[in-house]
C-alpha positions in Angstrom: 99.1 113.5 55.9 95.8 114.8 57.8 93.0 112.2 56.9 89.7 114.6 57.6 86.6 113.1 59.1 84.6 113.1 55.6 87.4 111.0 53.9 86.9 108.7 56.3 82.9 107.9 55.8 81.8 105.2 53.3 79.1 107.4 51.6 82.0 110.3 50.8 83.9 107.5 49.0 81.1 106.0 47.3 80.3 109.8 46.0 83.9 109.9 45.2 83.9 106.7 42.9 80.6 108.2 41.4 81.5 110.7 40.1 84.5 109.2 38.3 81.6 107.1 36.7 80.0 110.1 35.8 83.0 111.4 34.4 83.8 108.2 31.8 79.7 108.0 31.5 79.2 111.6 30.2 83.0 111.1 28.0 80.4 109.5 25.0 77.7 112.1 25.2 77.1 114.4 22.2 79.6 117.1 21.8 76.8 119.4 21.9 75.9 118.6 25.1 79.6 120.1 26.8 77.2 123.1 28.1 74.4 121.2 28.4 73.1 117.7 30.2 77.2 116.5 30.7 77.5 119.7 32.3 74.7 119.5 34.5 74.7 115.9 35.3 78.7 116.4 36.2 77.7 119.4 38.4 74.9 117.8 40.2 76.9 114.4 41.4 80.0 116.4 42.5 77.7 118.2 44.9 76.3 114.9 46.0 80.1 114.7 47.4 80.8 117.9 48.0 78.0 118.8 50.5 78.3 115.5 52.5 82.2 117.5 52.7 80.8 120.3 53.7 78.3 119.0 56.2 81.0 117.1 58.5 83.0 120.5 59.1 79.8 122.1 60.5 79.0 122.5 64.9 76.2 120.7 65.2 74.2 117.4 64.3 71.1 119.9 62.4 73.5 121.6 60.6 75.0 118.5 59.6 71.9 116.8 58.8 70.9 119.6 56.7 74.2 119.6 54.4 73.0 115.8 53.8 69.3 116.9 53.1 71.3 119.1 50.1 73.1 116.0 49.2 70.0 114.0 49.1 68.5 116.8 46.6 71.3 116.6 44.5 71.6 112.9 44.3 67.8 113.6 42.7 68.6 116.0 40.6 71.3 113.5 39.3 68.6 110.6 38.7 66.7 113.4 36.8 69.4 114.0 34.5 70.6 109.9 34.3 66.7 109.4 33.3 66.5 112.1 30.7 70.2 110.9 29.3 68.6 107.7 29.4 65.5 108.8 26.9 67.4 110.8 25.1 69.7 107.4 24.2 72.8 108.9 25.4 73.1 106.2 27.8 72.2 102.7 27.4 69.8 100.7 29.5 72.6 99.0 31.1 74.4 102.2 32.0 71.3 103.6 33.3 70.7 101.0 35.4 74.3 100.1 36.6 74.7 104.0 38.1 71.1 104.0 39.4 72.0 101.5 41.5 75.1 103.1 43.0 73.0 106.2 42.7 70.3 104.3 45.4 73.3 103.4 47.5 74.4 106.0 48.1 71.0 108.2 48.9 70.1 105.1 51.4 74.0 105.8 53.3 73.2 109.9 52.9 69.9 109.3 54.6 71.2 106.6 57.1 73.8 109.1 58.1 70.9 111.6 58.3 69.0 110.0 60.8 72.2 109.0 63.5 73.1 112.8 63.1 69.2 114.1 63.9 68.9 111.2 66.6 72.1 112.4 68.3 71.5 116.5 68.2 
């Protein structure tokens, strides 16, 4: 089997394993949140993942960087949602700060990643 550049970078995998935390995090939400924060903080991490995807199939090193600039914005719109989950008690302290640490891992590999692509264009 083909192994495609993205599967092969550290920060795709990390986004992988994050949102399988995502997944078991939002599994004790309210029911009434299906359509509502579990749905949004799902959507937001996968496109933490799925941009960085995107980004490595593009020609050049802006375009790249610019797939990881929409990565970046969604790993923010993801901390949004962990810190509202987190006031809202749907999440405990511990949780909240257990996946805002691989949350800041994550961002620091995106924009790491960033900065070889826009120093090599």
């Amino acid at each position: 089997m083909y192994i495609f550049s993205f599967e092969k970078l550290e920060v795709w995998q990390n986004s992988r394993l994050f949102i399988l935390d995502i997944y078991k995090l939002t599994n004790n939400y309210p029911t009434n949140e299906i359509y509502g924060m579990t749905s949004q903080l799902k959507r937001s991490a996968s496109s933490i993942e799925t941009n960085i995807a995107e980004g490595t199939s593009r020609n050049t090193n802006k375009d790249k960087a610019h797939f990881l600039t929409m990565s970046y914005s969604s790993a923010m719109e993801t901390l949004s949602h962990l810190l509202i989950s987190y006031d809202l008690n749907f999440i405990s302290n511990e949780e909240y700060l257990s996946t805002r640490e691989k949350l800041e891992k994550i961002c620091n590999q995106i924009n790491s990643l960033k900065k070889y692509y826009l120093s090599n264009d």
